[in-house]
Backbone bond lengths (Angstrom), bond angles and torsions (degrees), N, CA, C in turn:
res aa  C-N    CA-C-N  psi(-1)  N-CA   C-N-CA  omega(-1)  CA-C   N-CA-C  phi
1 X - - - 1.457 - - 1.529 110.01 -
2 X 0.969 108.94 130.98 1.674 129.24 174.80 1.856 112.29 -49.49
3 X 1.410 121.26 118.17 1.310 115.17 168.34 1.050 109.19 -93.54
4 X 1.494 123.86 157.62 1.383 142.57 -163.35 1.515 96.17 -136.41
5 X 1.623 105.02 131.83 1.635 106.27 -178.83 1.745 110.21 -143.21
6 X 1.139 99.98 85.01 1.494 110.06 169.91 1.174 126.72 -55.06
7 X 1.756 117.82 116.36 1.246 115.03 174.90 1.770 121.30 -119.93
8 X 1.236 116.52 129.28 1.446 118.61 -175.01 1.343 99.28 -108.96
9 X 1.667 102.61 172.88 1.210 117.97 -174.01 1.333 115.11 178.15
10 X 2.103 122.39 129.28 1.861 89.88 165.23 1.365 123.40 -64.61
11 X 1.475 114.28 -173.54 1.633 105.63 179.21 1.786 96.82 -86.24
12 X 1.419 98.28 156.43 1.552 106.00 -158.09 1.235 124.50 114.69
13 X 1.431 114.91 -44.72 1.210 131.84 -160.84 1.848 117.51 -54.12
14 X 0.897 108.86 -11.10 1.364 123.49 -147.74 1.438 143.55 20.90
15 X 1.978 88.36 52.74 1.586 97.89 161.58 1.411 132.57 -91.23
16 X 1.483 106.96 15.92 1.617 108.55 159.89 1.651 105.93 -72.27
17 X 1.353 121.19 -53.11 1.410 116.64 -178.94 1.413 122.51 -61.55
18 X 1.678 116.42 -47.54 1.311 129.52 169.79 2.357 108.49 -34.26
19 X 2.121 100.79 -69.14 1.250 71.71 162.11 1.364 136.52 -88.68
20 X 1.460 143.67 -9.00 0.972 112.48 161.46 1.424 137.09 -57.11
21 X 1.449 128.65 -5.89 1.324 127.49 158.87 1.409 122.13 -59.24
22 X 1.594 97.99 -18.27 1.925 93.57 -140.60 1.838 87.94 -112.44
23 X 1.226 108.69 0.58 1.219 142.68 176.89 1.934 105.53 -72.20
24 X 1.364 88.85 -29.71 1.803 98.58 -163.03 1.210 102.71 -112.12
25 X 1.299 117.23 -17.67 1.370 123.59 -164.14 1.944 116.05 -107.58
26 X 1.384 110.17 -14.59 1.166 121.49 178.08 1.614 115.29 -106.78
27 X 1.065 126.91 125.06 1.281 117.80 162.94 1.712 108.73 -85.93
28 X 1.279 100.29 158.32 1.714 130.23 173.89 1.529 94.54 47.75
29 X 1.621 101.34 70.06 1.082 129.66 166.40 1.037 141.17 -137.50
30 X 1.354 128.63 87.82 2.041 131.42 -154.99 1.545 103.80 -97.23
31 X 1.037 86.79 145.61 1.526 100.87 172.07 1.692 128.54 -133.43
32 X 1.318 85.46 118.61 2.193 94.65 -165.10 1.510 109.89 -71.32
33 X 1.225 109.82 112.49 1.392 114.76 174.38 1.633 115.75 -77.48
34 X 0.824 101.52 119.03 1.884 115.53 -166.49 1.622 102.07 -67.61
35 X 1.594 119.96 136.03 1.192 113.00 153.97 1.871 130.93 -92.89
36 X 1.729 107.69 160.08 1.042 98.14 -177.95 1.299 103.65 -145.70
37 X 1.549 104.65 -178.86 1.163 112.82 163.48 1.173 117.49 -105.98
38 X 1.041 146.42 -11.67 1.640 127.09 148.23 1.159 143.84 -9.29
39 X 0.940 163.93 126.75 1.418 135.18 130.70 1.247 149.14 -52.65
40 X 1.096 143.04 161.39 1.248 136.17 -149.71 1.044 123.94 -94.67
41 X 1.465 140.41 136.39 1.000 164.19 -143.23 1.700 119.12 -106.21
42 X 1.836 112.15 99.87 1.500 97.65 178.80 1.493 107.15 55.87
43 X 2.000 115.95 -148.52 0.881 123.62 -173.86 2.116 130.92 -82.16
44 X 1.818 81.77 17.54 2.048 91.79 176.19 1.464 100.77 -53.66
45 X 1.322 93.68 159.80 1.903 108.65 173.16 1.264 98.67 -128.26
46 X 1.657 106.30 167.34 1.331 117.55 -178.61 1.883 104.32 -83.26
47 X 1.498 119.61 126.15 1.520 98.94 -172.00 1.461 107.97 130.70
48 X 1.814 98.61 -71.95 1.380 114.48 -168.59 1.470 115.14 -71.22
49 X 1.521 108.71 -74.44 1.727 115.48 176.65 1.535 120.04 -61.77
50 X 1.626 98.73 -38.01 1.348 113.50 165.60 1.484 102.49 163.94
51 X 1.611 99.70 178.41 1.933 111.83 -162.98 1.409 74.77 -102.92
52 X 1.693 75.05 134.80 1.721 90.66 176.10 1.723 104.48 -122.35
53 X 1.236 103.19 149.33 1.546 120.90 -152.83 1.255 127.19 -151.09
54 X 1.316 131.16 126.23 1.454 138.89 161.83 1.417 113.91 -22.25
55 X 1.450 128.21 143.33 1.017 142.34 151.28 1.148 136.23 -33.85
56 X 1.360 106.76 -35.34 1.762 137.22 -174.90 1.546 115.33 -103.84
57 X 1.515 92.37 -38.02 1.964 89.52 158.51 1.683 122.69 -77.39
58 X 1.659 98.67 -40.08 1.657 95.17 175.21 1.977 111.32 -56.45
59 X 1.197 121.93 -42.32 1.212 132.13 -163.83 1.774 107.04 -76.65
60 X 1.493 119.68 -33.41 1.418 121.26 165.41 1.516 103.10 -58.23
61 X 1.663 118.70 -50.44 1.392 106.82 -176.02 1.375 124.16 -80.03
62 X 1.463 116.81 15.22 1.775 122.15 158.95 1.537 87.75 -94.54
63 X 1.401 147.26 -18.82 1.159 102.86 -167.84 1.601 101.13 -99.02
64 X 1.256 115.65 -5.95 1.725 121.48 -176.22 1.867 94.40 -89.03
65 X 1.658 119.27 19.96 1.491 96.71 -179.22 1.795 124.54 62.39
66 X 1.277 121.08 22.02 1.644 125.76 -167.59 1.456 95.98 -64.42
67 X 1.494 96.63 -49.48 1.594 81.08 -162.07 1.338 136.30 -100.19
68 X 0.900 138.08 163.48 1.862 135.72 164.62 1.674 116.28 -66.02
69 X 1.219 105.54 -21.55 1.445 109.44 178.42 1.469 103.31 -179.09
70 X 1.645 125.63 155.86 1.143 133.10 -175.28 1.620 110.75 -162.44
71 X 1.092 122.85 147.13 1.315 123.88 169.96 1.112 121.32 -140.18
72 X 1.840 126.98 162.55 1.299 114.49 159.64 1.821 119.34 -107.10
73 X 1.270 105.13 130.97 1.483 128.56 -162.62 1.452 111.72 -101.77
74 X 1.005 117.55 85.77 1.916 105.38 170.70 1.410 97.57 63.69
75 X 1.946 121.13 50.58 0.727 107.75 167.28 1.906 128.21 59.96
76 X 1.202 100.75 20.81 1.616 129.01 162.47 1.114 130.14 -134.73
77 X 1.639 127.88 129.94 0.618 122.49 165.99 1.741 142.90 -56.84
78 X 1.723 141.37 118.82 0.919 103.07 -154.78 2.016 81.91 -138.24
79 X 1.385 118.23 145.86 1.586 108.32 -175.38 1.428 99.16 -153.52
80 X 1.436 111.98 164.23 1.733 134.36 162.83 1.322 116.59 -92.62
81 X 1.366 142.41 90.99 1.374 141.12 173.57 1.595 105.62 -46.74
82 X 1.179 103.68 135.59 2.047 105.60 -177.69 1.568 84.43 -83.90
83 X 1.245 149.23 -15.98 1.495 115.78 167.04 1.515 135.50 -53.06
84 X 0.800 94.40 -24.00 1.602 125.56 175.11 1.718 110.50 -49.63
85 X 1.519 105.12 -72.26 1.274 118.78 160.79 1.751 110.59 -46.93
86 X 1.118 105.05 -60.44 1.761 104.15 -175.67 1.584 102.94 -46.65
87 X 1.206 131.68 -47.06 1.161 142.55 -118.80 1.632 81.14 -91.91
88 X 1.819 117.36 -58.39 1.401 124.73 -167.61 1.550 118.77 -70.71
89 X 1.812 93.61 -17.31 1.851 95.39 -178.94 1.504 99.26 -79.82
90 X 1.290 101.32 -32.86 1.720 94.70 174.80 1.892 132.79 -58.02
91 X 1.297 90.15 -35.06 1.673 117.40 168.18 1.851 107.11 -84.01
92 X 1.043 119.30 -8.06 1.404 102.21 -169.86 1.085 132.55 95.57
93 X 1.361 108.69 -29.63 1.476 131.41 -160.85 1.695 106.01 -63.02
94 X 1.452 119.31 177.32 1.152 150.05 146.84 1.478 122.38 -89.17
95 X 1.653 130.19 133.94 0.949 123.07 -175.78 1.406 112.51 -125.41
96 X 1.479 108.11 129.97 1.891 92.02 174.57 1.622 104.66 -120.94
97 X 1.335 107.71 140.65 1.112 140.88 -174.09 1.411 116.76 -78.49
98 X 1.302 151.46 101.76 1.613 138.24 170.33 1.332 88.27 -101.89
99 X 2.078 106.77 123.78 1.175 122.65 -172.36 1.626 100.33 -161.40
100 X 1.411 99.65 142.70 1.533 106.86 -176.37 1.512 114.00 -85.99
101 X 1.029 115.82 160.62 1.647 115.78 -172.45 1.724 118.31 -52.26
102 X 1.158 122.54 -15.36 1.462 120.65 174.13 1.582 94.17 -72.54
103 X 1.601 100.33 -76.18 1.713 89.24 178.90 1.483 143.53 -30.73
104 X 1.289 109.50 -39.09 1.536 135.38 -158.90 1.789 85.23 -82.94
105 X 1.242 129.33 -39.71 1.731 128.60 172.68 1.266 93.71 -57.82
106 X 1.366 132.64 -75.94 1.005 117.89 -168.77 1.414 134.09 -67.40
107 X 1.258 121.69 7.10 1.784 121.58 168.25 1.431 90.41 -97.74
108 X 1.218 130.71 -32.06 1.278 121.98 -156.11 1.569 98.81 -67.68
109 X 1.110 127.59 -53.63 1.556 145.15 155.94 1.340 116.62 -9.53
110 X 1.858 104.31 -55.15 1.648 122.64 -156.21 1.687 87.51 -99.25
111 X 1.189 132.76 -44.12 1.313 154.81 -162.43 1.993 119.29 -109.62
112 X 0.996 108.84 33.35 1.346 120.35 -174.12 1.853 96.41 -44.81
113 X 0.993 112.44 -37.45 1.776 101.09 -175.86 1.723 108.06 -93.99
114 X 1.276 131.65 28.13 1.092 125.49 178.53 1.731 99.57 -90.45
115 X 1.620 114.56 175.73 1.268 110.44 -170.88 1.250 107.72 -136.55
116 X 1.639 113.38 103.79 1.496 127.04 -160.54 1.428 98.73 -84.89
117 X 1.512 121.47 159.73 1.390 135.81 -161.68 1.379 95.20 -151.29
118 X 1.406 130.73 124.02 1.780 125.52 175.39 1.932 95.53 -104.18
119 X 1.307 120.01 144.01 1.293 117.38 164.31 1.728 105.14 -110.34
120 X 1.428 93.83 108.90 1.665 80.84 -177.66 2.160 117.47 -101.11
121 X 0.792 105.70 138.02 1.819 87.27 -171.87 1.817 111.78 -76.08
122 X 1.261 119.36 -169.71 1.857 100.26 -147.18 1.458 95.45 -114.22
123 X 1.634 111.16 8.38 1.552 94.39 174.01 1.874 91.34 -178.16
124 X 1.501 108.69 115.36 1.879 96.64 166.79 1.593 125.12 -31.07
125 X 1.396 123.30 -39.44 0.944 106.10 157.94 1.686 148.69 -43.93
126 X 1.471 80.72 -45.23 1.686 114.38 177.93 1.834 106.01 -55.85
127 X 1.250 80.65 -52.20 1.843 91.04 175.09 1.695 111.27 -59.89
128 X 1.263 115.38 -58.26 1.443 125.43 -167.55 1.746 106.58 -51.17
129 X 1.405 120.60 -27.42 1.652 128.27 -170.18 1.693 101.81 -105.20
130 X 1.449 117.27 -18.27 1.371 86.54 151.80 1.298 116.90 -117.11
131 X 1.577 132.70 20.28 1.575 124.29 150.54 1.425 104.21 -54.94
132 X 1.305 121.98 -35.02 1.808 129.73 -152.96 1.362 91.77 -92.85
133 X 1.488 139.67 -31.91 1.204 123.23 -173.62 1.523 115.28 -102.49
134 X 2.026 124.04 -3.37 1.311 117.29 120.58 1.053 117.07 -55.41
135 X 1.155 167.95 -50.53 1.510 147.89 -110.78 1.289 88.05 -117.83
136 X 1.416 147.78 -7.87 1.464 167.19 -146.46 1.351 118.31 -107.16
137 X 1.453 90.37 -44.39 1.541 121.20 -160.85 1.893 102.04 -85.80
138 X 1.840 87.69 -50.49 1.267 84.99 -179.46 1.654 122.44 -109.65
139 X 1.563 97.46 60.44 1.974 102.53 -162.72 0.903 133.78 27.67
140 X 1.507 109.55 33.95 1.756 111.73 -178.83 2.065 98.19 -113.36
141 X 1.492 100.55 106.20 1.559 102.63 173.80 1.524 102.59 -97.80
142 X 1.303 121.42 29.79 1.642 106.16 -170.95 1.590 107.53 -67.37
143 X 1.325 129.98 146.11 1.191 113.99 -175.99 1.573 105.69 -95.14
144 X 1.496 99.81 -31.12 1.548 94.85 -174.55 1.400 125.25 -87.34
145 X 1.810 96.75 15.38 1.308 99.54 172.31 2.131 107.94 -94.75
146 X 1.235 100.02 -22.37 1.120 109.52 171.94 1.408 135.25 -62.45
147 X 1.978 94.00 -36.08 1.498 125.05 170.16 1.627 108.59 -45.83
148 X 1.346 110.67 -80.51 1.365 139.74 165.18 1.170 125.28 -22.41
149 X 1.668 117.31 -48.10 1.244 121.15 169.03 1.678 114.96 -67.68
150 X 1.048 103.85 -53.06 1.407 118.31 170.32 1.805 117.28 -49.83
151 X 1.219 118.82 -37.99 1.616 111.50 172.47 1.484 100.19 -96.80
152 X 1.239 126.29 1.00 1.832 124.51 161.38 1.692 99.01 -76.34
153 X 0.978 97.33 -59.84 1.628 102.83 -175.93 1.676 103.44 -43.89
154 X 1.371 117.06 -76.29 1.235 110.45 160.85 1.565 136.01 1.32
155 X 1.594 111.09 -61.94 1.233 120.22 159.80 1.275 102.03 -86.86
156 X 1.105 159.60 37.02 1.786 129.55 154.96 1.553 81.12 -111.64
157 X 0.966 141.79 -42.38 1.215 128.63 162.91 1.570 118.64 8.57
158 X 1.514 81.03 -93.66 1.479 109.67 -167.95 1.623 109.39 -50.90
159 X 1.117 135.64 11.86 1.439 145.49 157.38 1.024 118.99 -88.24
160 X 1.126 127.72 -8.58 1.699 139.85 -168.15 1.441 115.84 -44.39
161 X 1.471 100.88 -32.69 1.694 117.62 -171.44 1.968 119.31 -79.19
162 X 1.140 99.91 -8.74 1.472 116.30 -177.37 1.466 115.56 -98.38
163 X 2.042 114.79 11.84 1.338 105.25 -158.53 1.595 84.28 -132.91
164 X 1.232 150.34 138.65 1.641 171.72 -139.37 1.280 92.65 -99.86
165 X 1.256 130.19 -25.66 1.727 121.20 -166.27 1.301 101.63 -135.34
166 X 1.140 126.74 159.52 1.856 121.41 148.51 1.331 106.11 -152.51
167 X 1.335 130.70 123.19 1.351 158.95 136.73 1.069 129.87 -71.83
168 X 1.797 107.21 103.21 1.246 125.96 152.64 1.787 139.70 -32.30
169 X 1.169 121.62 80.96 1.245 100.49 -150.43 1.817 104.41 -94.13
170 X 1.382 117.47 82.46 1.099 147.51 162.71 1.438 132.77 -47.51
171 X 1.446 87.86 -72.81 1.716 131.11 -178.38 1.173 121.72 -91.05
172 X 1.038 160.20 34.44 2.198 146.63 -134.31 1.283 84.69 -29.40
173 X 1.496 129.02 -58.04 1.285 135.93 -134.47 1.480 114.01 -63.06
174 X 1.889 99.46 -50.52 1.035 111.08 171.62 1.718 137.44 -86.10
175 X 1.269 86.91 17.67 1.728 106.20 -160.38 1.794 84.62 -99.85
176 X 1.623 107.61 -46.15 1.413 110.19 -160.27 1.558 110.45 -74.48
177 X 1.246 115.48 -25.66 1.182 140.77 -178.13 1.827 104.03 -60.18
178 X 1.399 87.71 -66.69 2.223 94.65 170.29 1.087 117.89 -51.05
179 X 1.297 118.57 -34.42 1.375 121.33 -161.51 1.912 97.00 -78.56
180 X 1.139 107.06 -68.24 1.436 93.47 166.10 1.265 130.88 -45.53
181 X 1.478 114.39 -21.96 1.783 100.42 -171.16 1.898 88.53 -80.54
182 X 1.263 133.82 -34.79 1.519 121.45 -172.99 1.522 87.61 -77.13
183 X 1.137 158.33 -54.39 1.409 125.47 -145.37 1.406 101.75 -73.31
184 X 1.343 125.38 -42.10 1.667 133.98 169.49 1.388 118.18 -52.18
185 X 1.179 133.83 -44.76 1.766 151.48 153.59 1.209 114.81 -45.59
186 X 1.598 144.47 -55.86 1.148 147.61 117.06 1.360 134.30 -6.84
187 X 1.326 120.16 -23.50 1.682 113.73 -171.00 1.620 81.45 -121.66
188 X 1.550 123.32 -29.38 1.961 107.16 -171.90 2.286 85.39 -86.26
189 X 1.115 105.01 -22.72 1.568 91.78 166.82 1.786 128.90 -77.57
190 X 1.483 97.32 -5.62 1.709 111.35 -175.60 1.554 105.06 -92.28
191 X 1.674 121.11 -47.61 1.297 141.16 152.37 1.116 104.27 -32.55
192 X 1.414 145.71 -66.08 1.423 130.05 -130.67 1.286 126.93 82.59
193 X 1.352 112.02 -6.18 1.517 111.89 -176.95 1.733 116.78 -60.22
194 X 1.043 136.11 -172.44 1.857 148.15 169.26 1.586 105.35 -111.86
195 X 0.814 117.51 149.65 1.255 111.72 175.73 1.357 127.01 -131.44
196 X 1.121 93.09 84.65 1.856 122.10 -137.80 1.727 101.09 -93.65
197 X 1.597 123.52 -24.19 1.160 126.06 169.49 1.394 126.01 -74.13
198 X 0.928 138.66 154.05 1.783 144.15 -172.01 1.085 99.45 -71.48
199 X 1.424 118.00 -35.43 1.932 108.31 -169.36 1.545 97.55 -78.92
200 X 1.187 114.17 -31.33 1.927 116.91 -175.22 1.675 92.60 -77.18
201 X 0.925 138.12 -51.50 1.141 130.47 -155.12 1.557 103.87 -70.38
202 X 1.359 104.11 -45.03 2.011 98.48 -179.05 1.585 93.49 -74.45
203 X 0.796 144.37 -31.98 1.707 143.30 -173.35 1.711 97.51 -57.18
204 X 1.458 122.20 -63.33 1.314 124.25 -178.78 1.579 113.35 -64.02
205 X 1.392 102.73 -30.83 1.852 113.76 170.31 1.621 102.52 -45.36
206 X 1.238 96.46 -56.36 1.522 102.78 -159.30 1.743 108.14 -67.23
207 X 1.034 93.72 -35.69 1.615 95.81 -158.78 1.900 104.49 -86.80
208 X 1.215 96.86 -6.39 1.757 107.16 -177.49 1.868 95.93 -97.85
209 X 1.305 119.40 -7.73 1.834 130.09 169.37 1.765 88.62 -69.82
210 X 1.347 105.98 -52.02 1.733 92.18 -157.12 1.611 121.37 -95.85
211 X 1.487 100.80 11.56 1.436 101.21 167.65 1.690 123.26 -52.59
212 X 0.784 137.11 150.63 1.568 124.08 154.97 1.537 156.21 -61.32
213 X 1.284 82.88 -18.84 1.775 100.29 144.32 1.560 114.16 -63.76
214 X 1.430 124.98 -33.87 1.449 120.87 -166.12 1.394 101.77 -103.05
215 X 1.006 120.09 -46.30 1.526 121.65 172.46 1.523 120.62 -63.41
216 X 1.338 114.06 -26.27 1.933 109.43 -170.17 1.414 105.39 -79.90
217 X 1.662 131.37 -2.89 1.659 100.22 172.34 1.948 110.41 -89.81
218 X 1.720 107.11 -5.40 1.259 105.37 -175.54 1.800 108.51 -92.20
219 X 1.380 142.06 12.67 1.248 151.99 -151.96 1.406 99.69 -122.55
220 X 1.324 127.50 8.70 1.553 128.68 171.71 1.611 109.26 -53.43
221 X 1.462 124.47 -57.20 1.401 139.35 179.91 0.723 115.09 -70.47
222 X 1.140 135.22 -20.00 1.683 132.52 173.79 1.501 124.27 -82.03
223 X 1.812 97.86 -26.89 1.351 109.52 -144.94 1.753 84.04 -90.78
224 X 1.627 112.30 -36.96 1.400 126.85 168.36 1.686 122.65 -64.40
225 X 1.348 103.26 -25.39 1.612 102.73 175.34 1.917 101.79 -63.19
226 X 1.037 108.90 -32.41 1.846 129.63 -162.10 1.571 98.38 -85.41
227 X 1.645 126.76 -16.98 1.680 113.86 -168.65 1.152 91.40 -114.21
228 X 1.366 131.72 -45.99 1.856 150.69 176.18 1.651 100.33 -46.24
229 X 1.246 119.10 -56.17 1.322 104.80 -137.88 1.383 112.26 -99.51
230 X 1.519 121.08 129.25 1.529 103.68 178.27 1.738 121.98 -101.92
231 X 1.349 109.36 162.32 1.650 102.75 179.14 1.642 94.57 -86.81
């Protein structure tokens, strides 16, 4: 049976890079590119970042049931096509999901055994200097787009407690590193296997650090950098 591994995040966070690493680094591992209504961004493609789409086509495919989950984002539409899922149970595969906390409620709902992961960044500040050094990158100085993201973030936050894992995203290095030891820990825990080797055993070490039972008494400062601090 196919695992499903939901990952959230505010924007900033740097779980576009996190999965595309983990993207390279895992075999029999798909990844559903979300559609939207946006438009595209700089150098995004249609496909890659995601299928980008009419208003009137995204909204025919809520009423034909397309998706597994969908939300509206800053006034965009943004969703997971359930082919996606069909597509990887058919292959065998594993699928991971990059989905924002509205969505991630709702698979969790449809998908009660999937295995959610929050990436949270290590300080609002921390977040606020690299929204500004995307927005830099990609000639966008809006401030009140920065504002916005930043008191969204704020609230996706505060969901943190509804997700099986949470990752500090501190380190890339060490962020990318966790992330593989739970998707690998997870599939020899889906198997049934023991994990009787040293490399399995620090792999499950690691990935049993970022559960949320183990991680929520160290998230006091972070959780306060995010209620304290104003833009």
């Amino acid at each position: 049976m196919s695992l499903v591994f939901i990952i959230s995040a505010p924007s900033g966070s740097g779980k576009s890079t996190l999965v595309n690493e983990i993207k390279r680094l895992v075999d029999h591992l798909e990844f559903s590119v979300s559609y939207t209504t946006r438009p595209p961004r700089g150098s995004e493609e249609n496909g890659r970042e995601y299928y980008y789409t009419s208003r009137q086509v995204f909204e025919r495919m809520i009423g034909r049931d397309d998706f597994l989950e969908y939300a509206d984002v800053f006034g965009n539409y943004y969703g997971t096509a359930r082919k996606f899922l069909d597509d990887a149970m058919k292959r065998g595969h594993d699928l991971l999901l990059d989905i924002d906390v509205q969505g991630a409620s709702q698979l969790q709902e449809k998908l009660p055994e999937a295995i959610s992961i929050f990436i949270l960044p290590p300080t609002k500040q921390e977040l606020e200097k690299r929204l500004r050094r995307r927005s830099s990158a990609e000639h966008m100085t809006d401030e009140a787009v920065i504002r916005r993201r930043l008191e969204t973030a704020t609230r996706e936050i505060e969901n943190y407690e509804k997700y099986d894992y949470i990752l500090v995203n501190d380190s890339l290095d060490d962020s990318i590193d966790a992330l593989k030891a739970i998707i690998l820990t997870e599939r020899a825990r889906a198997a049934g296997g023991e994990t009787a080797r040293a490399d399995e055993q620090k792999l499950a070490e690691l990935a049993r650090g970022r559960r949320l039972e183990s991680v929520r008494p160290s998230l006091g400062p972070i959780l306060e950098s995010f209620r304290k601090t104003t833009v």
